[in-house]
N, C-alpha and C positions, 0 to 999 in steps of 0.2 A: 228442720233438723230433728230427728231423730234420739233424743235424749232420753234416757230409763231417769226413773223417779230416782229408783235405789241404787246401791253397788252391783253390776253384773253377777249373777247367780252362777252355779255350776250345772253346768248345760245337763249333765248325767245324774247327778243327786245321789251317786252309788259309792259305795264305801272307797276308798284310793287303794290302788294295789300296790305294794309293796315294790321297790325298784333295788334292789340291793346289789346288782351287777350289770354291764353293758351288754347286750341283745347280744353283743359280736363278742364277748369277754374283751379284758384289757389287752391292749396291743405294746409288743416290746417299745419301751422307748428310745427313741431316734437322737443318738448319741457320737454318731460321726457322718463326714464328708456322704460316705456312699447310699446309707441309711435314708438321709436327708435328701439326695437325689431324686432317689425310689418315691418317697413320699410326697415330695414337690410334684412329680409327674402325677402320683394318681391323683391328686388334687387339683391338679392342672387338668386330668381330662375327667374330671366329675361333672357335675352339673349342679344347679341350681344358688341359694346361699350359704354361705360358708360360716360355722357357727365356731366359736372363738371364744377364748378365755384367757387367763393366767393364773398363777400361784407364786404368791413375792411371799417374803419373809418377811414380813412386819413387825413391827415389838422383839423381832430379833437380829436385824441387821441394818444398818444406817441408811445402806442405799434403796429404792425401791424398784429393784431390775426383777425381771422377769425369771422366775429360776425355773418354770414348766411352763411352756404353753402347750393347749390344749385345742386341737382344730377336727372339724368333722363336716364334711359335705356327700352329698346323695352320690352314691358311687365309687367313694373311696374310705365308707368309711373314720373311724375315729384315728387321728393321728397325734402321737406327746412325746414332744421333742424338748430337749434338753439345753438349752441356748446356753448355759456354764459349760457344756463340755465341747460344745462347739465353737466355743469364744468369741460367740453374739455372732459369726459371721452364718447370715441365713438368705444369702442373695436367691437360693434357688426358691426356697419359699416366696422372697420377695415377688420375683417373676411368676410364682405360680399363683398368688391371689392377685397379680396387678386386674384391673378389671369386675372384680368379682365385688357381692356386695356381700359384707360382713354381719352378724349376729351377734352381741353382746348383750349380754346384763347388766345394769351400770353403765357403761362405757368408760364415763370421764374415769372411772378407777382403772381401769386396764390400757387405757389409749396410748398414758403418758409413758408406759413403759413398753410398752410395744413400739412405740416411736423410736425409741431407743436402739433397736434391733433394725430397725427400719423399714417397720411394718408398718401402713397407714394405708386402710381404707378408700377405698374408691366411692362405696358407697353403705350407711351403715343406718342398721334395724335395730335399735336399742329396745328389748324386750323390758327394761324395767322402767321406764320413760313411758314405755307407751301404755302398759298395765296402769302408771298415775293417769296421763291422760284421759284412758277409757274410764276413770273412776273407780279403782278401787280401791279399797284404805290399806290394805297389803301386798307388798310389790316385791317380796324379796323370792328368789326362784323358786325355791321349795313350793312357797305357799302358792305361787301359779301354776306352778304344773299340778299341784294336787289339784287345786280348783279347779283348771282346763282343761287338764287331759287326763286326769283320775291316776295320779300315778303319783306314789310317797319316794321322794328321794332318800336313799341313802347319805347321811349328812355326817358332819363331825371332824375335819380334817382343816380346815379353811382355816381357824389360825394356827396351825402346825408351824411347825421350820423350814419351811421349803429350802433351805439352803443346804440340808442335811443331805449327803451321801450314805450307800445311793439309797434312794426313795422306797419305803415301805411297800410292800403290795397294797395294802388297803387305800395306802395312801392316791395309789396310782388309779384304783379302781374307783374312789371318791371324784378324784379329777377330770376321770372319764366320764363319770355320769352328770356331771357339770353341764358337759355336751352334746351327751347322747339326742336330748328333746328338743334342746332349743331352737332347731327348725323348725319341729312343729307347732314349738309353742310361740314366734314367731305369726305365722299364719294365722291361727283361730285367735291372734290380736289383732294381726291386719284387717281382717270379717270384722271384729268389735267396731275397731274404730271407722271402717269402713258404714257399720251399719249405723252409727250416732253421729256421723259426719265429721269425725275428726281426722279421717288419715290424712289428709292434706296439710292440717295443724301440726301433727304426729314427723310427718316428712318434714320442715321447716325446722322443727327439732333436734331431729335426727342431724342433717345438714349441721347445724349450730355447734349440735355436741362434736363432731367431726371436722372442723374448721377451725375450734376453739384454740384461744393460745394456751400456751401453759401458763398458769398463775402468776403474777408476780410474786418474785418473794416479798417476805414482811418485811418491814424497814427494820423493827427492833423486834424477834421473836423469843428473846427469853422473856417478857412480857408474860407469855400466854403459858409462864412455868405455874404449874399445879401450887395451889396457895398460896401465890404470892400477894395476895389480900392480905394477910400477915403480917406484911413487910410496910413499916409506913414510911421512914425517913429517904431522904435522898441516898445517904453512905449505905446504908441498909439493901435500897436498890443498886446500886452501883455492886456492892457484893455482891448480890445474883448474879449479875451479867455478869460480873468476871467469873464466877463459877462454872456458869453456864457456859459462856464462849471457851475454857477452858478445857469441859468435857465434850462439847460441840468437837472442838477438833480432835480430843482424843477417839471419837464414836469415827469420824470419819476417818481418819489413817486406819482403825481398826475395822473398818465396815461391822460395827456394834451399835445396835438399838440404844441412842441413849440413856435410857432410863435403864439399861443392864449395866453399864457402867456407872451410873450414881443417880439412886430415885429424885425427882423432882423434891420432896418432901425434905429429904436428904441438905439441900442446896437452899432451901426456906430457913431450917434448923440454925445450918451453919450462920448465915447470912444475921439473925435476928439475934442469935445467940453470942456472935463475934466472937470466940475462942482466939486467946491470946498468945496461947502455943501449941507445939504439938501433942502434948496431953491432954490439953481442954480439949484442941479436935478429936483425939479419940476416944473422950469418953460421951461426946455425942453417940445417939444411937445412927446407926450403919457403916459410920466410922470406925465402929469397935472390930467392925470383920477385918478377915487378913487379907482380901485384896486393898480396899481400903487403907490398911495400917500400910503396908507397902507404896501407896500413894501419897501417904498423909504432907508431905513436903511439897506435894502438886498443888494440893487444895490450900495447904496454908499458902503457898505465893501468889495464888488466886485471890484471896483474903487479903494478903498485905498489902499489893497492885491497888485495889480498890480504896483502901483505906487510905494510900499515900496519893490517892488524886487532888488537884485542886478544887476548889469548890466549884469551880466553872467546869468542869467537866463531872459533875454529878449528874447522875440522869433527872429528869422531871416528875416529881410523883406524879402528876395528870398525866395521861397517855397521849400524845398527840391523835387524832383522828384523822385521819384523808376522808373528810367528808363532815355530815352532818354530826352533833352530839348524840347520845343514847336518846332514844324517843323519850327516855321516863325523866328527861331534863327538859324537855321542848316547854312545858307546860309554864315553868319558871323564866328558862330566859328567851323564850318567845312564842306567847299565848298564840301570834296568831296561827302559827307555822304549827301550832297544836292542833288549833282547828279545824286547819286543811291536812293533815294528818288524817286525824280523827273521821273525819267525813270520806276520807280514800278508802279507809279499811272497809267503814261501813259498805259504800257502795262496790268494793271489788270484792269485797262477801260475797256479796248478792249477786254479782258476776256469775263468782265460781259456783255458788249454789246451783244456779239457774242451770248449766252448761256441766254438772259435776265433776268441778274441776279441783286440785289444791289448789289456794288459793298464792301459794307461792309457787306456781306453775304457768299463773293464769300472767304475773309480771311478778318480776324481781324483786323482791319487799328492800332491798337496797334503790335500787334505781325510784321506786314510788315514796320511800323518804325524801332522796335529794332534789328529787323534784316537787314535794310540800316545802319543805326547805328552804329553796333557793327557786322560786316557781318562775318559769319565762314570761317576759315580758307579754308575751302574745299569749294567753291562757285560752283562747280559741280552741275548738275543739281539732284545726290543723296545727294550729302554733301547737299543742298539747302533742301530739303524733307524731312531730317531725321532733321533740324533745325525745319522744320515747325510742324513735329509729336511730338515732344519733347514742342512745347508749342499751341500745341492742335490743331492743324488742321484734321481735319476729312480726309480722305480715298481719298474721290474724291474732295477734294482742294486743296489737294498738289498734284492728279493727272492731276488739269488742273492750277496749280499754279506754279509746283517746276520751270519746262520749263523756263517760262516767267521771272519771279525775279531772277534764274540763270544770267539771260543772262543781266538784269537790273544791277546789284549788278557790272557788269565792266563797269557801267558808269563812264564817267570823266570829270571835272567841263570843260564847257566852251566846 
């Protein structure tokens, strides 16, 4: 195999040119029935892969739906269609990538909302997947295409509002240029990993990310509320969560980013601070504003709900885990499971070193705790493989994995 010492260089070593508009300029956006026709057709009779994007409103609206998508294939051009004013219905799009294989950056970020619409892939090129694989320590599109095809994107718009009407020019022209390259940039990855021997690893990938389920949700996600380290007692916790579930469903009937409707910080404050009526609530800080003063009877019932629970329905200050403890507890309540830890990372180091891989690329730093953890009876270097296929390691990572954590797994403390 064909591995480079260091991170892949830029093939040209010449300054990046400037990329400030789309070759073709910005094309109208595709905003009804007939528009949408048009566009499905000349998509339908282009050729090659079809490069793909979107623009959600994040930090500003609760849902994560697709408020632009952005498509561009060899022949037809850049296409940015409007899926809110078409009311997600995009069957002629549907039909017109059925077959084709897709181009994304990320993926797993734009898939889940493109599903949505009822776009999914046939077959799919994840240009930021495969930039890790080929080894290099920066993967975000800008800094590939400057490195591979000598070109500085136009940037600044990505966390905008996309839900806003209607869409800025720049905004539209940021979006296009999202797509303009990513064919190309595309290709001189497939030659990379082609030329280190990875595009077969790279496809396997690609496949996983494209097949993948969507997440489970969390069992308890106000949990993961911004400084709740804070918060030590049970009643204490129990306040967040009902604050939380409270503006949880006020974010969702209004499709508002939660933390626009009351900062996490906000919901710490209340919680730790226990205000006994509606004046102590608003002389907390955020409280004090006028949308707030206008809710302040929401938040107090949130507070009192909590307060009037039994003790038995207090939440637990420990977190429950679906799995192993935090590693930085292993050492305490079970050395050995430290040791066989401790000896995986070492030797899947040395893996990804050898192969310039991340090393959370190379297996799931989840899957290789619960397997130090809870190690299978057959620690053989198949008993070790058929653990690892069983919670989803691809082909060739339990073929350059099983070996190594085999042999890790008879570590012994001390």
């Amino acid at each position: 195999m064909d591995v480079p010492s260091d991170e892949p260089t830029d093939p040209t070593g010449a300054e990046p040119v400037p990329l400030t508009e789309p070759a073709d300029g910005v094309p109208p956006v595709v905003a009804d029935a007939q528009a949408l026709r048009r566009a499905a057709d000349a998509l339908a009779g282009a050729s090659g892969p079809v490069a793909v994007d979107t623009e959600r409103a994040s930090g500003y609206r609760y849902s994560q739906r697709a408020y632009l998508v952005q498509l561009r294939r060899e022949g037809a051009g850049t296409v940015l269609v409007d899926p809110i004013a078409l009311g997600g219905r995009l069957d002629p799009l549907v039909e017109a990538l059925d077959g084709t294989e897709w181009v994304l950056h990320a993926a797993s970020q734009d898939l889940p909302c493109l599903a949505e619409l009822g776009l999914r892939p046939s077959a799919l090129f994840d240009t930021e997947l495969a930039g890790r694989l080929a080894g290099f320590e920066r993967v975000a599109l800008g800094t590939l295409v400057e490195r591979l095809l000598g070109y500085r994107l136009e940037k600044g718009h990505g966390a905008a509002d996309w839900s806003r009407r209607p869409l800025p020019a720049d905004w539209l022209n940021y979006a296009a240029l999202d797509v303009e390259l990513l064919v190309e940039l595309r290709d001189v990855l497939e030659q990379e990993l082609k030329r280190q021997g990875k595009l077969e690893w790279a496809l396997e990938e690609f496949e996983a990310a494209r097949t993948a389920p969507l997440p489970k949700p969390r069992s308890e996600p106000w949990r993961r509320t911004s400084g709740i380290h804070r918060v030590r007692s049970p009643r204490q916790l129990a306040a967040v969560r009902s604050l939380w579930e409270t503006r949880d469903a006020l974010a969702r009937e209004r499709d508002i980013a939660p933390g626009r409707v009351l900062p996490d910080s906000a919901l710490v404050e209340a919680a730790v601070r226990n205000p006994a009526d509606e004046a102590a609530l608003l002389a907390l800080p955020v409280f004090r504003g006028r949308a707030q003063r206008r809710m302040v009877a929401v938040w107090l019932g949130a507070l009192h709900r909590a307060a009037a629970l039994p003790r038995a329905e207090l939440p637990d200050p420990a977190q429950q885990h679906d799995g192993p403890p935090p590693a930085n507890r292993w050492a305490d309540k079970d050395p050995a499971a430290a040791a066989r830890l401790a000896a995986a990372r070492v030797a899947l180091t040395a893996v990804a070193d050898a192969n310039t891989l991340p090393v959370e690329n190379l297996l799931l730093p989840d899957l290789v705790r619960r397997t130090c953890w809870q190690p299978p009876a057959d620690t053989s270097v198949e008993g070790v493989a058929t653990v690892l296929r069983e919670g989803g390691a691809r082909d060739w990572q339990v073929e350059l994995t099983a070996e190594p954590l085999s042999k890790a797994l008879s570590a012994t403390p001390g």
